[in-house]
C-alpha positions as CSV (number, residue, x, y, z in Angstrom):
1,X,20.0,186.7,90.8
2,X,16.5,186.4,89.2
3,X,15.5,184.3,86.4
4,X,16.5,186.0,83.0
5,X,13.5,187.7,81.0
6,X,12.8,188.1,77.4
7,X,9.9,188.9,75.9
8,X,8.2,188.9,72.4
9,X,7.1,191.5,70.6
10,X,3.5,191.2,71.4
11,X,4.4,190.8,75.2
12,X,6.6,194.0,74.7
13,X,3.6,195.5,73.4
14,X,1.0,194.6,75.8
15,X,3.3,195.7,78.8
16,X,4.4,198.8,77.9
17,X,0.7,199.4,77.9
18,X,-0.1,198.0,81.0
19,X,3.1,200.2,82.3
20,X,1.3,203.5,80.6
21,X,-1.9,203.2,82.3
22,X,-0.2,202.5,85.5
23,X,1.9,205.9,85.1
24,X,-1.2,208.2,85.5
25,X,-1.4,208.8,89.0
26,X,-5.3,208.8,89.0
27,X,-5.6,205.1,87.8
28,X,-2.5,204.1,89.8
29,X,-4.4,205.3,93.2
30,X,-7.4,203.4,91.8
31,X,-5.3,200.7,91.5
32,X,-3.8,200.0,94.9
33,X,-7.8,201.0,96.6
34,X,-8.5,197.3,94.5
35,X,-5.3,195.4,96.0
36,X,-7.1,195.0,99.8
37,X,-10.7,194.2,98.9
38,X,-13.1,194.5,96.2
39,X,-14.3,198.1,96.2
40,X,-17.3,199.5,93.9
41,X,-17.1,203.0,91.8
42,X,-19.0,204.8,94.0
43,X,-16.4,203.9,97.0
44,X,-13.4,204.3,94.9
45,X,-15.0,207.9,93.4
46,X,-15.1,209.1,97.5
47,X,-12.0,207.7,98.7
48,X,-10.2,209.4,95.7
49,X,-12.4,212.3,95.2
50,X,-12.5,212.0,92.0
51,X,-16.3,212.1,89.9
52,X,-17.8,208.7,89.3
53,X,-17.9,208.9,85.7
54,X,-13.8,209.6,85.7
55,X,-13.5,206.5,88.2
56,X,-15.6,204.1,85.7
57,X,-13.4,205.4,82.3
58,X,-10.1,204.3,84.5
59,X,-12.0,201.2,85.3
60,X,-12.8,200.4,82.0
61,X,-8.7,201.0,80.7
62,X,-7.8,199.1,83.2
63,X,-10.0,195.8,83.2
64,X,-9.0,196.1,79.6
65,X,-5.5,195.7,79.8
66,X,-5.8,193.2,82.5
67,X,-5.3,195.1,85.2
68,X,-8.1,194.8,87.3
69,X,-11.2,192.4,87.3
70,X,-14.9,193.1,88.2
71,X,-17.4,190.9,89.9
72,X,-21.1,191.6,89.6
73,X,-22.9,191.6,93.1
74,X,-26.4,192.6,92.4
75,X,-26.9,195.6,91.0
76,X,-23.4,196.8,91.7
77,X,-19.9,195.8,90.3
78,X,-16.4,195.3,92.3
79,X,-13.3,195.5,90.8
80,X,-10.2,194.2,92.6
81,X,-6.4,193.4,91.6
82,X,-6.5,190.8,88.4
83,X,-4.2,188.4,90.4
84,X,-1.2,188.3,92.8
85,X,1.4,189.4,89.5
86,X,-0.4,193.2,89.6
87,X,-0.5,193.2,93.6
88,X,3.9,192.0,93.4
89,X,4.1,195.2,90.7
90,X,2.7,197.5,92.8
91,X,4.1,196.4,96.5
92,X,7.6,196.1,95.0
93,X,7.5,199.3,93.4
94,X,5.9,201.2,96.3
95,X,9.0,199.6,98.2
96,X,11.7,200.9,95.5
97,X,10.6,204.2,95.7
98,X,10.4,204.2,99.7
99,X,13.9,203.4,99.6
100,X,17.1,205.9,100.2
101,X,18.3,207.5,97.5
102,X,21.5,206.1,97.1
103,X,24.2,209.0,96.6
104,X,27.0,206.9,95.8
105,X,25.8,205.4,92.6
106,X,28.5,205.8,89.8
107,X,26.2,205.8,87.0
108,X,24.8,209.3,88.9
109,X,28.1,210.8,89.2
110,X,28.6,210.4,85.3
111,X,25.6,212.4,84.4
């Protein structure tokens, strides 16, 4: 059984944010391009196909809240996973949703 968690308001605050920038599907794929390597807008703009202008507004949400971290390297900038906590929310979620649905769940039957 994990740890138990409690938060304070502030926290609650600053990760239901972090949870609602992670819900649109455009910054979450942007996201999990930055878990491998360091990846600049350009790369992420191509591998998404999304315009490089869109790519840089997510960027800039995201670094924001914590998210994801840029390193200058010459003229351009990289942006990877903030640290290992963002990479652990993302894997483990991926794996949740790759899971069975479980049919026999009571709570489901109730609804």
């Amino acid at each position: 059984m994990p740890d138990k968690v409690s938060i304070t308001e502030d926290q609650a605050i600053e990760l239901a944010e972090m949870f609602r920038l992670m819900g649109d599907p455009s910054r979450l794929k942007i996201i999990v391009v930055c878990l491998e390597e360091a990846v600049c807008v350009s790369d992420i703009a191509a591998r998404l196909k999304l315009s490089p202008s869109l790519v840089s507004h997510h960027l800039r949400l995201l670094r924001a809240a914590r998210v994801l971290r840029a390193e200058r390297q010459g003229k351009q900038v990289f942006y990877t996973a903030a640290d290992e906590h963002i990479r652990c929310v993302i894997v483990d979620m991926t794996a949740h949703v790759g899971e069975p649905d479980d049919t026999n769940d009571p709570l489901e039957t109730q609804r």
